[in-house]
N, C-alpha and C positions, 0 to 999 in steps of 0.2 A: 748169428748162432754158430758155435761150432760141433765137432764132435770127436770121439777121441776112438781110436784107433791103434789097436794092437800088431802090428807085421812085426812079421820075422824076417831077416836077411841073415845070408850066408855071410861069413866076415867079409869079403873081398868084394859083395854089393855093396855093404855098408860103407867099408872102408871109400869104395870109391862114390858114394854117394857124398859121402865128408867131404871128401877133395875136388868136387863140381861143385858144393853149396857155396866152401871154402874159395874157390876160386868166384863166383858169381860175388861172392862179398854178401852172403845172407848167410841163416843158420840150416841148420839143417830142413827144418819141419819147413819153414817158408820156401825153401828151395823143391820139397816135396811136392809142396801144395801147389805149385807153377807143372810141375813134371804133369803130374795126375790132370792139373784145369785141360793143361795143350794138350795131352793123351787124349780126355775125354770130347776135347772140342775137332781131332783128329789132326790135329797139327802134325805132322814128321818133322822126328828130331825134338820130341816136347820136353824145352825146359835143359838141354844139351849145351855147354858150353863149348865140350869139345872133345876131345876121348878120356877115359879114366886111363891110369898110369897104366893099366895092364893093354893099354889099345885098342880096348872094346869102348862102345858107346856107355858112356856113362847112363846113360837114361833106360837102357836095357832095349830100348823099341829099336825092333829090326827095320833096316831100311832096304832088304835083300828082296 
């Protein structure tokens, strides 16, 4: 079962959401759906390939 789900991001989360899923080789939503599992199962670093072009963690979880 799924469910559907409205967020909003700022262009430049979005953008660099694109550019981690894009890089993972998934789409966007599957690439989300990994972030949010490892977020919620407390993984650090959940679902991070590696920085977004701006040099922040693509994944938005601070590791500070």
């Amino acid at each position: 079962m799924t469910k559907n789900v409205n967020v909003r991001f700022p262009d430049d989360v979005h953008q660099a959401a694109v550019d981690a899923a894009a890089a993972d080789d998934r789409s966007l939503n599957s690439w989300l759906v990994a972030v949010v599992r490892r977020a919620a199962a407390g993984q650090e670093g959940a679902g991070c390939v590696g920085s977004a072009p701006d040099g922040s963690r693509a994944n938005g979880v601070a590791t500070d």
